[in-house]
C-alpha positions, 0 to 999 in steps of 0.5 A: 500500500505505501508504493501506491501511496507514494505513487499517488503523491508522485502523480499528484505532483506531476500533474498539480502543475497544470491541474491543480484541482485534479492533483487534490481529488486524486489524492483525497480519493487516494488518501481515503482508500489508504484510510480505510485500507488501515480501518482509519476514517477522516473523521475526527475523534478529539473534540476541539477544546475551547479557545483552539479554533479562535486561536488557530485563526489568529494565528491565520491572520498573523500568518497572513499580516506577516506575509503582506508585510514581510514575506510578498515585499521580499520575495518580490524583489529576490524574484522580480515578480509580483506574488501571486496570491490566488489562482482565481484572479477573475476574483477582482472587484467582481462579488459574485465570483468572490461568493464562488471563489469562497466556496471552491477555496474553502473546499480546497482548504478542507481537502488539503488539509485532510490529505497533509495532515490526516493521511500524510502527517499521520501515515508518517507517525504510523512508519515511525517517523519522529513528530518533526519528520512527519512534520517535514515530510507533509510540507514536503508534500504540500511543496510537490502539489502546491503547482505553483511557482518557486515563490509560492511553493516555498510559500507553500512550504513554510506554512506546511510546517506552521500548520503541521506544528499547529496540528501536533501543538493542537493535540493532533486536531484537524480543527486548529490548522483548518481554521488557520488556514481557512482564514489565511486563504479567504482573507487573502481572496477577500484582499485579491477582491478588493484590489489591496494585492 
């Protein structure tokens, strides 16, 4: 089962460069037979405990005020392109595709995180890998599949690893990197709608 595992991973990578969209439900479904191939399902068993979710998503925003401050500024000038911050561009100024948008990124966002952290990260730990290598390992997923430029795959990196110490730190709950990044991902939509990115 790990060489169809890692094989889906490796197929999702190729293929995530031109359809991205595709490369995540190719892995959710491959993901989900894996699951239950382990008699795992998706579903969470911990109940969050107060406060995580509202914490999670601070730290979402956090996330995201660093990267509009920080992050874009630096990696603009290093690659003298300007960041792009979604792949739904029509987004701008237009409310009803926003409405949209919000709906596929907010599916994407779920999707994501169930295959990085409930099937990568966690198949991980069942191989024996230390929590920081598991943790490591599902960012480095998370890079292959990004389908993006180099700027936004490091991107993609860097919040791996934020959101899979969120998921360990959380107790291994789903909720608390799921909120960080749905609020990551929506508010930079929201930002892309508005024409302030």
């Amino acid at each position: 089962m790990l060489a169809l595992e890692i094989a889906a991973i490796a197929a999702a990578a190729l293929a995530s460069v031109s359809w991205p969209l595709a490369a995540l439900i190719g892995l959710l479904a491959i993901g989900s037979f894996a699951r239950w191939q382990r008699n795992q399902g998706w579903v969470e068993a911990r109940v969050p405990v107060d406060g995580l979710i509202a914490f999670a998503g601070a730290l979402g925003l956090l996330a995201l005020a660093l990267a509009l401050a920080l992050t874009s500024p630096l990696l603009e000038r290093l690659t003298a392109r300007s960041i792009e911050w979604t792949q739904l561009a029509t987004v701008r100024g237009n409310l009803q595709v926003l409405g949209f948008a919000i709906v596929l990124v907010g599916a994407q966002v779920v999707a994501a995180e169930l295959i990085l952290r409930r099937w990568i990260l966690e198949r991980a730990l069942d191989l024996g890998a230390r929590p920081i290598l598991a943790v490591a390992v599902a960012a480095a997923v998370e890079v292959a599949i990004a389908g993006a430029n180099p700027a936004a795959r490091l991107g993609a990196g860097v919040a791996g690893v934020g959101y899979g110490l969120l998921y360990l730190g959380a107790g291994h709950r789903l909720a608390a990197p799921l909120a960080a990044r749905l609020v990551f991902e929506l508010g930079a939509l929201v930002l892309v709608y508005a024409r302030w990115v």
